[in-house]
Phi, psi and omega in degrees: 000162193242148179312141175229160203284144173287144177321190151194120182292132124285138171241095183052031170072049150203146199282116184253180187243135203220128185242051165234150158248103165298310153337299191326303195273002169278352183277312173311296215306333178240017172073032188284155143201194176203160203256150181279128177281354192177156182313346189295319223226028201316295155336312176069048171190157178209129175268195181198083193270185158187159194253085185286143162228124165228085178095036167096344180266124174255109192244105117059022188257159172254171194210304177211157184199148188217094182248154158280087192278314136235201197322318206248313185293102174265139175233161170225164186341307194285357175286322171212041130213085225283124183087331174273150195234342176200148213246090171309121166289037194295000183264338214280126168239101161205225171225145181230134244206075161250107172312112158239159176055201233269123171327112194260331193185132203242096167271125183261054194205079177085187180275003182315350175305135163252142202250172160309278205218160171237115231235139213239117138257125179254126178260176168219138180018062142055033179231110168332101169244351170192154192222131171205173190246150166224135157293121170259163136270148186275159192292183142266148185288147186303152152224131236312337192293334171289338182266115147006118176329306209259010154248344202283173190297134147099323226247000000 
C-alpha cells in the first residue's frame, strides 16, 4: 500500500494535514464514489475542511473539494453539492487525527507515519467536544533477532 495524501484542516487560520476522511461515510451513505487518479489517492478525492465557531460552537465543514469523477474529469464541491459554498459535516462522529511536528518513522502505507505529536479532535454530528495532543515516540529499530528465522538474512 502506498502513503496516501492528506485531507487539510484549516484551523484557528492555519492549514494543518489532516490524516482522517471525514467524507467517507457520508459518500457510503449516498452511494457517491469517485475514481483513483493514482496510488496515492486510493479515495480519488481531497477535501479541504474547517472549524467555524459561532456562539461559541466549534463546527465541522468542508470548504473545498477536488474529486475525481473520472480519470480525466475534476469536480469540486458545488458539483456535488449544489447551491452550497460550505458543507456542515453533521454526519460526521468520530476522530480527526492531525500529525504535528517532526517525522519520527515513515510508513508507506495509508495514514501509519508517526509524527512528533498528534493533535486528536473528537466531534459529535459534526460539532468539536474534545480536543487533546498525544506525545509519539519514535519506534526503535528492529533487531535481526526480533524477526522470525525465515525472514533474517542468511536463515
Amino acid at each position: 500500500m502506498t502513503a496516501q495524501v492528506s485531507e487539510r484542516l484549516i484551523y484557528g487560520g492555519k492549514e494543518i494535514s489532516l490524516f482522517s476522511n471525514p467524507l467517507s461515510l457520508y459518500l457510503r451513505q449516498t452511494g457517491i464514489s469517485f475514481v483513483s487518479p493514482h496510488t496515492a489517492n486510493w479515495r480519488g478525492y481531497v477535501g479541504t475542511w474547517e472549524i467555524i465557531e459561532t456562539s461559541g460552537v466549534e463546527r465541522l465543514y468542508l470548504v473545498q473539494l477536488s474529486a475525481h469523477k473520472t480519470y480525466e474529469k475534476i469536480i469540486g464541491l458545488s458539483d456535488v453539492f449544489p447551491g452550497y459554498e460550505k458543507i456542515f459535516a453533521h454526519w460526521f462522529n468520530g476522530e480527526l487525527r492531525c500529525p504535528q511536528g517532526e517525522l519520527l518513522n515513515y510508513v508507506h502505507g495509508g495514514y501509519a507515519s508517526t509524527y512528533e505529536y498528534d493533535l486528536l479532535m473528537e466531534f459529535k454530528q459534526g460539532v468539536l467536544v474534545n480536543k487533546h495532543a498525544r506525545h509519539n515516540e519514535a519506534l526503535k529499530p528492529k533487531d535481526e533477532k526480533d524477526y522470525p528465522p525465515f525472514l533474517r538474512r542468511g536463515g
